[in-house]
N, C-alpha and C positions, 0 to 999 in steps of 0.2 A: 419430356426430358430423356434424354438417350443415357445410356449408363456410364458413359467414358463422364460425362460433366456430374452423375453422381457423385461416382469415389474420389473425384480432384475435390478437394476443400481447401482450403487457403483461411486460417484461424486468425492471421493479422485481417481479414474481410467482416465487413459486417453483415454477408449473405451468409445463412446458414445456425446452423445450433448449436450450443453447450451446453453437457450437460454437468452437473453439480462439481465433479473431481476437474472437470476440463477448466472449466469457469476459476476455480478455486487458482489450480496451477498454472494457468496463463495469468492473472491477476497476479499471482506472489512473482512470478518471471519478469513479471512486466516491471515490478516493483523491484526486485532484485537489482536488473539492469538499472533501474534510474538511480538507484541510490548510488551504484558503483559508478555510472558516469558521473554523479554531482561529486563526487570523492574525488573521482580524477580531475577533476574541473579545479573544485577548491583544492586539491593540491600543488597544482598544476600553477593556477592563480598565486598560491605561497610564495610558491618558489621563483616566481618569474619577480612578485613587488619584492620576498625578502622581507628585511629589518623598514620598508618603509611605509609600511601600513602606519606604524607608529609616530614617524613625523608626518603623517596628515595625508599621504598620498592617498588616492582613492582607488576604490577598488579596479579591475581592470575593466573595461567596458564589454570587452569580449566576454570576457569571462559571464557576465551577467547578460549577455543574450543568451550565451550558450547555456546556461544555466534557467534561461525563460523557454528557449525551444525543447531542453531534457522535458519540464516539466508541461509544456503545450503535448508533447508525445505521452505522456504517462498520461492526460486527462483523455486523451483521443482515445488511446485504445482501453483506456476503462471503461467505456462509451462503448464500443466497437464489444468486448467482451459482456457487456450488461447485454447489447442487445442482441447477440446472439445466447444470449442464458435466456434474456423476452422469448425468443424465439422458441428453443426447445418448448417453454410451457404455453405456445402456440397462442404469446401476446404481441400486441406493438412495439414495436423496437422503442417508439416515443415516449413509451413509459420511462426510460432510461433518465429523461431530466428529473426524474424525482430525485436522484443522488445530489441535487444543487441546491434541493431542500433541505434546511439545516433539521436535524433530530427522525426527519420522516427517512431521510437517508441510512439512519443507522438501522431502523426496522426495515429499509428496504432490501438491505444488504444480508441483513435474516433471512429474510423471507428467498431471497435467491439461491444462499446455501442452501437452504433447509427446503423447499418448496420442489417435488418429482415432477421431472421434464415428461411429455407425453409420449406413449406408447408408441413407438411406430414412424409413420409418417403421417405429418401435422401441415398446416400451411404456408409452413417453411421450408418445407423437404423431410428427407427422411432423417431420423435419429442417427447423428456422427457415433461414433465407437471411439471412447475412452481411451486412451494407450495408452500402455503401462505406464511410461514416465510418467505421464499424468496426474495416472494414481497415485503414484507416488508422492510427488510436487503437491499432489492435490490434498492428500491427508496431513503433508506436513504443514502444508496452510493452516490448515484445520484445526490441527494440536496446536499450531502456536498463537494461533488468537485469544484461546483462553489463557492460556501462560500470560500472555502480553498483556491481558485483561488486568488477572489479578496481579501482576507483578507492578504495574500502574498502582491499583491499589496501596500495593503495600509501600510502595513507595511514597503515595502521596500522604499515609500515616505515619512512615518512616522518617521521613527527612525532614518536618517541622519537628519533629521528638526527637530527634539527633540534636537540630539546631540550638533546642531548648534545653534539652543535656548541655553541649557546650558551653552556653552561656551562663547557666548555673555553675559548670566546673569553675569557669574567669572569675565567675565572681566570689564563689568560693575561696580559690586562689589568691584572689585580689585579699581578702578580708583576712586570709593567713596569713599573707605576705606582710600587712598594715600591722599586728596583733603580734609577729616577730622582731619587730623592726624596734 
């Protein structure tokens, strides 16, 4: 390999390595984008049906490809980024179908943060170099997985105990309301 085809990388390729921060910040990127395209999609789709979603019209047909192509791109290059992260730790890229495994997916996703890419050059080429955005992109992934962890949490303790507040207040209510009358 000559050194001109070393330093060109191409991150949307699945030739080549990622290491932990890179991995991390092109995943939340990749992720960013599709949410923002399905938003402009389904507002997009709002605005075009209006007031007629409610008499029965159906959704727009475009809108629901465009909306299965967003999401064919978000599976592709999570694929593409799994196995350039295989790579750095100088495995098969075909490991990558265990994310299709339901629960083995989420220790495999562990294991990719967390798991140090190989020293050097491995037999996938040599170790890509981090860039700063990266880092950056790459730690705020990072912070917000546990956020998003425990805020899941508290939420799914939250809002059945909210619900169950309410309905006590009603019927509280209800029994004052009955007891004045």
């Amino acid at each position: 390999m000559n050194s001109l085809t070393q330093t060109v990388d191409h991150p949307l390729s699945p030739k080549g390595r990622f290491g932990r921060l890179s991995y991390a910040a092109w995943s939340l990127l990749s992720g960013l984008v599709a949410c923002i395209a399905i938003f402009i999609l389904a507002f997009g789709a709002a605005l075009l049906t209006g007031d007629n979603l409610e008499q029965g019209q159906d959704f727009p047909i475009l809108a629901i490809v465009l909306f299965i192509i967003v999401y064919i791109a978000l599976i592709y290059f999570s694929f593409v980024f799994t196995i350039r992260r295989l790579h750095d730790r100088n495995q098969n890229g075909w490991l990558s179908l265990l994310i299709i495994v339901p629960f083995v997916n989420l220790i495999f996703l562990i294991y990719l943060f967390c798991a140090k890419g190989t020293v050097g050059e491995n037999n996938f080429g040599p170790a890509r170099i981090t860039q700063g955005w990266e880092k950056v992109l790459g730690w705020i992934y990072i912070i917000l997985i546990p956020i998003a962890f425990v805020l899941g949490v508290v939420a799914a303790i939250a809002i059945p105990a909210y619900q169950d507040y309410v309905q006590r207040a009603q019927q509280t209510q209800q029994q004052y309301n009955h007891n004045t009358e």
